[in-house]
C-alpha positions in Angstrom: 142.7 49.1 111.9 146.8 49.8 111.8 147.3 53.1 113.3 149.4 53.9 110.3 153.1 55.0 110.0 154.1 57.2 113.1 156.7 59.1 110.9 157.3 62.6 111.2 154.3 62.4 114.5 155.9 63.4 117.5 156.3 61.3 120.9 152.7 62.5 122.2 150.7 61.6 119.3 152.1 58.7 118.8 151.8 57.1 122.2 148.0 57.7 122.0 148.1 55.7 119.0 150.3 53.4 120.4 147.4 53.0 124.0 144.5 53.2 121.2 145.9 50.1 119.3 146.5 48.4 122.3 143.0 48.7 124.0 141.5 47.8 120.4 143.6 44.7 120.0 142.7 43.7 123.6 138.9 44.2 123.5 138.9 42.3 119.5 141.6 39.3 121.0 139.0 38.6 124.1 135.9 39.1 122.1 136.7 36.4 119.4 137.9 33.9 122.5 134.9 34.8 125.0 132.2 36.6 122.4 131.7 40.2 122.6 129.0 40.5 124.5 131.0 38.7 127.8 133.5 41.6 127.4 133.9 44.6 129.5 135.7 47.7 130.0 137.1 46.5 132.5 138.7 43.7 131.4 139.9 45.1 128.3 141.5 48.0 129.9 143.7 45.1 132.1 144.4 43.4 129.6 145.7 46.6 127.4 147.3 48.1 130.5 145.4 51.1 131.4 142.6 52.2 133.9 139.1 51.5 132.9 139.5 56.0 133.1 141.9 55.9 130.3 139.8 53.6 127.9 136.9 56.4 128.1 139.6 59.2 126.7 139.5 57.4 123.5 136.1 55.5 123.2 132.5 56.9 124.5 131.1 53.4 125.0 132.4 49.6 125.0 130.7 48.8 121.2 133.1 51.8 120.3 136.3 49.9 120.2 134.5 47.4 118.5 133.1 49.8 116.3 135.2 53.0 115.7 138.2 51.3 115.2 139.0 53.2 112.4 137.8 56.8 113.5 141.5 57.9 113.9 142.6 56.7 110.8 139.6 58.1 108.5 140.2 61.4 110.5 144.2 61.6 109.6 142.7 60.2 105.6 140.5 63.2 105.1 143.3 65.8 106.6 145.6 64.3 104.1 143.4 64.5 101.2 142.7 68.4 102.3 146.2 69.0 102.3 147.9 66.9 99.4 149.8 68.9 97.2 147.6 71.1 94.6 149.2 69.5 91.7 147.8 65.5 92.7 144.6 64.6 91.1 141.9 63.7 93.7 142.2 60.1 93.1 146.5 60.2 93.3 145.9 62.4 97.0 143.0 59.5 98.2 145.5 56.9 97.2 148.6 58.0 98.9 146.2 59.4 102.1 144.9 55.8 102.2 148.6 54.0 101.7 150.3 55.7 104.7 147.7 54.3 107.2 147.8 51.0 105.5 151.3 51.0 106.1 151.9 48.2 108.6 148.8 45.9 107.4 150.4 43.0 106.9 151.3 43.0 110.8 147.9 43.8 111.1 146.6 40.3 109.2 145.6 38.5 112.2 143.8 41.2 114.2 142.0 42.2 111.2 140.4 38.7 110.8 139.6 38.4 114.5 137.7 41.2 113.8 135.6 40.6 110.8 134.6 37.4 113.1 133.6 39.3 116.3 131.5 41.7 114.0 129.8 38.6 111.9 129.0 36.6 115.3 127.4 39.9 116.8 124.8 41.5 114.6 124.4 44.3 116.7 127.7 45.8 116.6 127.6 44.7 112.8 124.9 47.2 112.5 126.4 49.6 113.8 129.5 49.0 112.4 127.9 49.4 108.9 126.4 52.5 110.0 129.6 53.7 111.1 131.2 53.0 107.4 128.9 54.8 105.7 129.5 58.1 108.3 133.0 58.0 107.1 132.8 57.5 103.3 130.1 60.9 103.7 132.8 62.3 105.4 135.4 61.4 103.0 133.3 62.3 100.1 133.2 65.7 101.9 136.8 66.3 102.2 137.0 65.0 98.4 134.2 67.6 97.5 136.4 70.5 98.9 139.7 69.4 97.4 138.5 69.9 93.9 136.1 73.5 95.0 133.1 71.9 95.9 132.5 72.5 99.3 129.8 73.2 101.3 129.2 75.0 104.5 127.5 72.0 105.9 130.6 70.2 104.9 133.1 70.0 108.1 136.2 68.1 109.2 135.3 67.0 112.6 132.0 65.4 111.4 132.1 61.7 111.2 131.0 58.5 113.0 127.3 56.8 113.3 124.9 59.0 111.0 123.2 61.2 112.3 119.7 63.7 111.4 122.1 66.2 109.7 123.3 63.3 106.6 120.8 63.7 104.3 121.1 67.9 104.0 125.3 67.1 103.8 124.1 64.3 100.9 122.1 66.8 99.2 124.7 69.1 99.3 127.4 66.5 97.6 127.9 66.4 94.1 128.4 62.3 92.4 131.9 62.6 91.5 132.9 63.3 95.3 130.8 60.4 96.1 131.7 58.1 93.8 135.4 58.8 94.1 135.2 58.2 98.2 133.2 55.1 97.5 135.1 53.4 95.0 138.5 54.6 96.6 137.4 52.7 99.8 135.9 49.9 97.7 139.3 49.4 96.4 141.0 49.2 99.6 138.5 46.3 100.7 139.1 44.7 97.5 142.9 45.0 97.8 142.9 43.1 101.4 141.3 40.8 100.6 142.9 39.9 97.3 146.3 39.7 99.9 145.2 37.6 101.8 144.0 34.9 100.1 147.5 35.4 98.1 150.3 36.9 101.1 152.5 34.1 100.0 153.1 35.3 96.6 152.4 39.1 96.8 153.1 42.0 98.8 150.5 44.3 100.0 152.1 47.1 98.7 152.0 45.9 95.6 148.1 44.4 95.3 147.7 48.1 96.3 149.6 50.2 94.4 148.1 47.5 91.3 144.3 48.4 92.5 145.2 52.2 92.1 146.6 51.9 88.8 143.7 49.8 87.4 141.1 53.0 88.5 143.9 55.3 87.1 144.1 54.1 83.8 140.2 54.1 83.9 139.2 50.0 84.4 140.0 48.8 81.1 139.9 44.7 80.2 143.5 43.0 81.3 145.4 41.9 78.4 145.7 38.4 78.7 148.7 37.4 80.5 148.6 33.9 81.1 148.0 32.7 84.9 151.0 34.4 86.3 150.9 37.8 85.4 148.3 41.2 86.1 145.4 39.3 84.5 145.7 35.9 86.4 146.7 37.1 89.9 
């Protein structure tokens, strides 16, 4: 959901991410106080600041703030991966991809519950917010796919959000280790939130994460144990 660290992004770029967090944050703070379905364009576009005009430069519909959230961020994920340094492994160019838009999570706590609580109380956008996930990890296991010289022409940058008739040729054309990496690596990152914050007040986010990443690198092997304080206990 965090529109990731605007280093190095010049003044442009990052004020679209800057009116794209801001109309997100506004449609996910007045759906969990007044239920998504009671929410409009235009009131979320007052209460982020812009014209109702502006809000439809970044989202096609009103479920798509609710929905595609995270359709900049998976975007800037898969360019990253594409153009990591030749010398990282797959898994070390997913992880630091993934890191630099998790950057500012733990500023993004709150906001990230309201939303798992706007999606549970509507199953329709849940739905489609599933639907929606499983676009980008295709997408991700496509960019993977190319990275180590298994591309495809079906394979292609700009292609993600809700599936569409065209996934199951791009599935076929995917071998499992570019699929299993984008799944697990994404698994991972679920697994690493939410192991923060059910334990923020003894451990940094950077930390659960860079910890998660280790554990795949060294290939899931049983914790030593370590008493109730140290890897093995946390």
């Amino acid at each position: 959901m965090t529109e990731g660290n605007p280093a190095g992004v010049g003044l442009r770029e990052r004020k679209k991410r800057a009116t794209r967090a801001a109309l997100v944050a506004a449609a996910v703070r007045l759906a969990a106080e007044h239920g998504a379905e009671n929410v409009t364009v235009d009131a979320i576009s007052e209460a982020a600041g812009v014209s109702a005009r502006t809000f439809f430069n970044y989202f096609d519909s009103r479920d798509d703030v609710f929905v595609m959230i995270g359709a900049d961020a998976s975007a800037r994920v898969r360019h990253a991966v594409r153009a990591a340094p030749t010398e990282m492994s797959p898994l070390e160019a997913l992880r630091d991809a993934m890191a630099a838009e998790l950057a500012e999570i733990e500023q993004q706590q709150d906001l990230w519950r309201l939303h798992s609580e706007v999606l549970r109380r509507s199953p329709h956008l849940l739905a489609r917010s599933l639907g929606a996930h499983m676009a980008d990890e295709l997408a991700l296991a496509e960019a993977l796919a190319e990275r180590v010289g298994a591309g495809s022409p079906l394979f292609s940058e700009d292609r993600a959000g809700p599936g569409s008739p065209d996934d199951e040729p791009r599935r076929r054309a995917l071998g499992l280790y570019p699929r299993l990496l984008a799944a697990v690596g994404i698994a991972a990152v679920r697994v690493a939130v939410e192991h923060w914050c059910v334990r923020q007040d003894e451990l940094a986010f950077v930390d659960v994460f860079r910890e998660t990443f280790e554990h795949l690198a060294a290939g899931l092997p049983a914790p030593s144990p370590a008493g109730p304080t140290g890897p093995a206990g946390r």
